[in-house]
C-alpha positions, 0 to 999 in steps of 0.5 A: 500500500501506498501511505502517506504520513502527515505532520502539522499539515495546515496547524496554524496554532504552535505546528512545531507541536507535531515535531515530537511525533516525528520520530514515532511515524519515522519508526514505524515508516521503517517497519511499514517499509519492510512489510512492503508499504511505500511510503511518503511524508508531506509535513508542515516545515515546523512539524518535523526533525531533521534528523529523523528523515531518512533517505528512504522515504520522500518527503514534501512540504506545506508552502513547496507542494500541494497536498492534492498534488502529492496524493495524486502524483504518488497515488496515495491510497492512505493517509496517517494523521496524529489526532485528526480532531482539528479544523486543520485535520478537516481541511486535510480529509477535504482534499483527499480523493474519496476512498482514500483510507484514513489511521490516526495516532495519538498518545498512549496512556501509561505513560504517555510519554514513550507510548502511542496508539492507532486506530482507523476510527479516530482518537480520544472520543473518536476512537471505537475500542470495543469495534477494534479489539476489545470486545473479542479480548480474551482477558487473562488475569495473570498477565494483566497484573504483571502488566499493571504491576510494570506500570505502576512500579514505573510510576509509584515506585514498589513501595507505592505499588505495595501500598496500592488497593486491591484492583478487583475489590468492588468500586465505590465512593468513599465522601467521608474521604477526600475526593480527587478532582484533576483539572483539564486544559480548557483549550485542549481539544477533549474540552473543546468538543466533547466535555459538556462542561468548558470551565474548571470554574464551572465544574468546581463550582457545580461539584461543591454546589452539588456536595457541600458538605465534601472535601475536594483536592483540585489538581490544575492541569500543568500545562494551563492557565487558569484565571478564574478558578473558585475559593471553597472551604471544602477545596485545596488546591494541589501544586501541580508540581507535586505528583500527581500520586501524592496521597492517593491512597487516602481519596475517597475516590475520583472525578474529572472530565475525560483526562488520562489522568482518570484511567491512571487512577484507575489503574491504580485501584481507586473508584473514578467517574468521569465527565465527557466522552473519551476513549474510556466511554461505555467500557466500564473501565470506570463510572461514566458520569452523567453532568446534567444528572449527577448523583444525589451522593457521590457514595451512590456511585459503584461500579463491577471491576470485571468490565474495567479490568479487561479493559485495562487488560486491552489497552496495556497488552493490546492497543498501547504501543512502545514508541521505541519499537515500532522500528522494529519489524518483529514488534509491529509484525506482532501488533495489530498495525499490520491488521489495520496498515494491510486491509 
């Protein structure tokens, strides 16, 4: 197959952004090469690394060649988009020849620093797990506690992981315990689209209305700015400078709006409800909280961990992907890319 990779293409807002991805697409160029696939980049010049270009894949850029043009004259028959959920990722599926095949990348999750994921559906909300391989998983329980023990060593340290809760214990709120709040970044493209709630303001401020009588720590995000953020009694407020795993062992539970965060919290065995659509949504990998209808208690909300479980299952040993080793042949003929790269 005939694929193109994109980077940046048509970013407008910091297209340098995309640069960090570079090294990603080019691993996997170097695989997908091998298996027979040609490939081509056609990439923003602020998008990319020199040093990851390789003599082996063409190259074109934004300002020097069209889009259509490279389509057509190398008669791409798919196209690689990181996130695919701007207005820049519209105007980019507008310019290819209808039937062209579309796979999207994007962060993995554990940590998401290292680690990416594909999907022919989209990311984050756009994703369709139980369509890609979650439905037909086979859990197994063995590996999914070294997979998880890993995870959370790397993360929280042994000690940490010793004090860790029981993952499959049942799930629910404890408000006599402080309840963990981590903000998003209201610019972030999660927030945008699929949080019905656009403000942390506005979230804080509905959860201590909703629960007065309920501790909260409130974690800003690290990379936001936040002007306007509510003084509570019942809120503290915690430097993102500390990790984000700081006394975790004694919250009640946690709430936020479709964050990374939530799944890593669930990871580690405290019950979590989650606002928005993300990619964790009608999995059961945690409580999916309803905004307009939140619950009379917070102690109201349980959840099984059979459901959870596996999905933490499929994402740790199936669908999350070690950036490093998509370079090499015998990992990415394992995973399921060639499923996707081959169809």
């Amino acid at each position: 197959m005939k694929i193109l990779f994109t980077l940046g293409v048509y970013q407008e807002d910091r297209p340098e952004r995309w640069a960090s991805k570079h090294s990603i697409f080019a691993s996997l160029s170097n695989s997908l090469t091998k298996l027979g696939h040609e490939i081509t980049f056609y990439c923003n010049p602020k998008s990319i690394k020199q040093k990851f270009i390789s003599a082996q894949d063409k190259y074109y850029f934004e300002g020097e060649a069209s889009l259509p043009e490279v389509l057509v004259n190398n008669d791409i028959r798919c196209v690689v988009v990181w996130g695919g959920r701007t207005e820049a990722d519209d105007r980019l599926r507008s310019e290819c020849p209808a039937g062209t095949k579309f796979v999207y990348a994007e962060a993995g999750w554990f940590p998401q620093a290292g680690t990416c994921y594909f999907s022919e559906f989209g990311t984050n909300a756009n994703a369709r797990f139980i369509k890609e391989g979650l439905e037909p998983h086979q859990f197994n329980q063995t590996k999914f506690m070294r997979a998880r023990r890993k995870v959370l060593i790397s993360s929280i340290g042994l000690l940490g992981y010793i004090k860790s809760r029981d993952f499959f214990e049942q799930k629910q709120f404890d408000s006599t315990k402080p309840i963990f709040v981590p903000l998003q970044d209201e610019g972030d493209t999660n927030i945008v689209l699929s949080s019905p709630v656009k403000t942390m303001a506005d979230f804080i401020n509905a959860l201590v209305a909703k629960y007065p009588h309920v501790s909260f720590v409130v974690r800003p995000h690290p990379r936001a700015s936040y002007t306007d953020l509510p003084q509570h009694n019942t809120v503290t407020y915690q430097s993102s400078e500390l990790s984000p795993y700081t006394n975790y062992v004694d919250y009640g539970g946690v709430v936020g709006i479709n964050s990374t965060m939530l799944l890593q919290y669930a990871l580690l065995g405290v019950p979590v409800a989650g606002v928005g659509l993300g990619i964790a949504s009608g999995s059961g990998a945690y409580f999916d909280l309803a905004y307009d209808q939140l619950p009379e208690q917070l102690d109201d909300i349980k959840y099984d961990v059979n459901s959870s479980a596996k999905f933490f299952d499929y994402l740790l040993r199936n669908k999350q992907l070690n950036a490093k080793k998509l370079r090499h042949l015998s990992y990415v003929s394992k995973s399921y890319l060639p499923s996707i790269f081959n169809k």
